[in-house]
N, C-alpha and C positions, 0 to 999 in steps of 0.2 A: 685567565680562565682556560681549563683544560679543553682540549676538543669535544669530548662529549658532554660536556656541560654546552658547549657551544651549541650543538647539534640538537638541544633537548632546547635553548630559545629559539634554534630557529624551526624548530615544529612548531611550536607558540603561536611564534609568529606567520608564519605560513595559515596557521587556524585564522590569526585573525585578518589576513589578508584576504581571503575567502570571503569571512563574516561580513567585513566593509562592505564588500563590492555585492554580494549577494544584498545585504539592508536595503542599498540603494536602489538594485538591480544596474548599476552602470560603473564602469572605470575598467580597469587593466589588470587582470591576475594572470595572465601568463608573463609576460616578464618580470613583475613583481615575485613568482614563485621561484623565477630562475635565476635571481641576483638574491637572494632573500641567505645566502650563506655568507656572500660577501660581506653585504653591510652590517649584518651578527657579529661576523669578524672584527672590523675594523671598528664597532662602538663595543662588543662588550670585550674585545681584546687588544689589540695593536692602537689604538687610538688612546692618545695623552689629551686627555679630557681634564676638564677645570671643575673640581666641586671644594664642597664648604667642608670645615673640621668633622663634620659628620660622616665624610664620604657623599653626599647628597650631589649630584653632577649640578653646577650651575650653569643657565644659556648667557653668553657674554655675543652681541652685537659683533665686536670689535674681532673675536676669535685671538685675543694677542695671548701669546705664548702656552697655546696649545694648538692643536691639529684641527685642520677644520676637513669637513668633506661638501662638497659640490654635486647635488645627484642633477646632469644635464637631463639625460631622459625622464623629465616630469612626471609622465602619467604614468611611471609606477611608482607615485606617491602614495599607496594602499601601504608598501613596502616600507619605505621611509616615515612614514606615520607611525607605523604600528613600533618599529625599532625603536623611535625617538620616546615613545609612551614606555615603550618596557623596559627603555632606558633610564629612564625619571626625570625628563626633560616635562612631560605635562600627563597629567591622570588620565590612564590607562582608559578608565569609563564614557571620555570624549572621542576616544575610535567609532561609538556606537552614533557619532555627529558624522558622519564620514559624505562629505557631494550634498549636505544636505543643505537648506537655505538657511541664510545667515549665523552659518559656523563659522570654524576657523579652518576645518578640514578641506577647502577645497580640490575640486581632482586634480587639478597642479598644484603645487605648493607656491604661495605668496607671502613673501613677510608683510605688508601691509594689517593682514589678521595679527600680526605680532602674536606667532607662532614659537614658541619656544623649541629651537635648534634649527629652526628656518631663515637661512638669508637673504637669497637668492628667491627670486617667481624663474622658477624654469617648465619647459612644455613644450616653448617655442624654439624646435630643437639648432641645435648645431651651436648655442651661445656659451653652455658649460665651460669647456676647453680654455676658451677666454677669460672665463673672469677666474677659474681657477688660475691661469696662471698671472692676472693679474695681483691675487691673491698673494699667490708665491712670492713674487717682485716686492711686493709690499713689506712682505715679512721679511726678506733680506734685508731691506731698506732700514727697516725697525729693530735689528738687531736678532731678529727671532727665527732661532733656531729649529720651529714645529714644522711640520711636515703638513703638505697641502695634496688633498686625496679628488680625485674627481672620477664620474662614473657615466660613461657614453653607450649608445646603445648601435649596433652593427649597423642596423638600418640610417642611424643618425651620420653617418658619413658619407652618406648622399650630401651632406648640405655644405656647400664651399667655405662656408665660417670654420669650421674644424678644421680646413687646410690651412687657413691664412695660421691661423692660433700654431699648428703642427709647425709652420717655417720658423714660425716666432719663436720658439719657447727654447731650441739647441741653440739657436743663433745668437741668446738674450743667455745662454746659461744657465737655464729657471732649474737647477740641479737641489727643489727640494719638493718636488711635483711627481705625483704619482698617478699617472691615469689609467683606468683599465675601460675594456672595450667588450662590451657583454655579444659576445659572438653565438649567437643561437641561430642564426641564417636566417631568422624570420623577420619580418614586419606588416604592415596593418594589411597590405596590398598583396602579401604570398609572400614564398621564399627570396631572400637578397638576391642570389644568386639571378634571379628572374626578371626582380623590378628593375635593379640597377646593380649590378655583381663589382663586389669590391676587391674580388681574385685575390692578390697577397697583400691582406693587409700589414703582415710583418716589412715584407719587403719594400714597402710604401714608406713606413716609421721610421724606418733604417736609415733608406734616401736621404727622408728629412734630417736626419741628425740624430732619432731619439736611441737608448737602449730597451731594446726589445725582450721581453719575456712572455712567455705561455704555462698558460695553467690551465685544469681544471676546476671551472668553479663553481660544481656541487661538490666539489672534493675539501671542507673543510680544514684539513690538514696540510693538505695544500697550500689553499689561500694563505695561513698563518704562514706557511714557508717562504711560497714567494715576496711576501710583502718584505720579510726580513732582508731575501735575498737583492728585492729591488732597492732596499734603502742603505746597501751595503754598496751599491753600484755609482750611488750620490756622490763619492770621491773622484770620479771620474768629467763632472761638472756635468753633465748633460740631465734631464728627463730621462725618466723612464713610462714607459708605453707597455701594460701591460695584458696580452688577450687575453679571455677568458672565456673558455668553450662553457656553452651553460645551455640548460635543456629548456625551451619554454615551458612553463607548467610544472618543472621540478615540484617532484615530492607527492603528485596527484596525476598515475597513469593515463587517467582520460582525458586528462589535458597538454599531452606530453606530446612533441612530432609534430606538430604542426600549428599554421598563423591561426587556426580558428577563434584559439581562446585571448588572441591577444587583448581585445576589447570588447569580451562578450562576459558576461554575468550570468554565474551558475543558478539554476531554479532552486525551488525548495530541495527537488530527488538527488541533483547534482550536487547540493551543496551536503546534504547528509551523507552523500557518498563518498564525497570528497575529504570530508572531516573523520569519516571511519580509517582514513590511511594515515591521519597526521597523530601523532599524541600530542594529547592536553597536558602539558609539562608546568604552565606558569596560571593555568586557571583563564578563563573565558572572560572577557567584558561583558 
């Protein structure tokens, strides 16, 4: 898919990560707004997905011999929701189920609701890292050559499980793992830099063994870049560790700069104002 096709689902989607979180009045649209170009990317582009003779994507459990992705940072599952619906993993019309009681939508993601394109229950941060690269191992093990994608959030490097996973994965060679690090400085408690400052996390990566890459990611064009660029580095046997400078609240001004909107839900005024910025590209739930 061409970049601006790209760029016109992820306004879609952006509407309807608003729409969720507003229905409910609760869950996370500023980091959801701010990785909302990535995972666009990587399902309606770079990702080798499994569907039927029709083109129809199918959800497979197993993930064998296609790309799977691992979102650690849970509660922007508004984000992950909304891609996997626009994706054709499950009807579009179920986002209007979002936090609410006995869905499938819950504000983390749990495959127990046996969620189509959900693995993994994540929320409970710093566990991602891990089982993607469990993931990885697996698929070597199996023959399979698909590429394993995971998505962390700045603040989630506070939590000492993403170090153990970090020593593990150069050491083990896990060279078909691709993680990116949604670097927006924020989280629930104020700026990183404040509650627990993570200084160079390049230089941290590195230490460990990984190959390191920086991107911009509200830069669509980008993203497509780097990912090519990280999966061309896989010959050199190691992980790659990819930042990802990204604006909380991307794509809606008043939400942009700062932790406020990390776990706050826009009113009715906020929510119309907010959707006056996005276009309606794929049509509303």
């Amino acid at each position: 898919m061409q970049t601006i096709e790209l760029q016109k689902v992820a306004s879609q989607v952006r509407r309807d990560i608003l729409r969720q979180v507003h229905g409910c009045q609760s869950g996370h649209p500023g980091g959801s707004l701010g990785c909302t170009d990535l995972l666009v990317e990587l399902y309606f582009n770079s990702m080798n997905l499994k569907s039927d003779v029709s083109g129809q994507v199918e959800f497979h459990m197993d993930g064998l011999n296609e790309d799977v992705f691992f979102l650690s940072n849970g509660h922007i599952s508004p984000l992950l929701y909304s891609v996997l619906a626009r994706r054709g993993y499950f009807p579009v019309a179920e986002l209007a189920s979002f936090r609410k009681l006995n869905t499938r939508l819950q504000g983390h993601p749990t495959p127990h609701e046996h969620l189509e394109g959900i693995r993994i229950a994540s929320g409970s941060l710093g566990q991602g890292l891990s089982v993607a690269i469990g993931v990885a191992q697996a698929k070597k093990l199996n023959g399979d050559s698909s590429t394993v994608y995971c998505l962390m959030g700045d603040g989630e490097q506070n939590e000492g499980q993403v170090w153990e996973a970090a020593m593990y994965a150069p050491h083990h060679n896990v060279n078909n793992l691709i993680a990116f690090i949604d670097e927006n400085g924020q989280q629930i408690d104020g700026p990183t830099e404040k509650v627990m400052n993570n200084l160079d996390l390049e230089a941290k990566y590195k230490a460990f063994g990984w190959q390191v890459l920086r991107v911009d990611g509200n830069d669509m064009a980008a993203i497509t870049a780097v990912i090519q660029q990280a999966k061309s580095l896989f010959v050199n046997n190691k992980p790659v560790m990819v930042i990802m400078k990204t604006e909380m609240g991307a794509g809606v001004d008043f939400m942009m700069h700062s932790h406020k909107w990390h776990g706050v839900a826009p009113n009715d005024e906020q929510l119309t104002l907010a959707l006056g910025q996005l276009e309606e590209t794929l049509g509303d739930y």
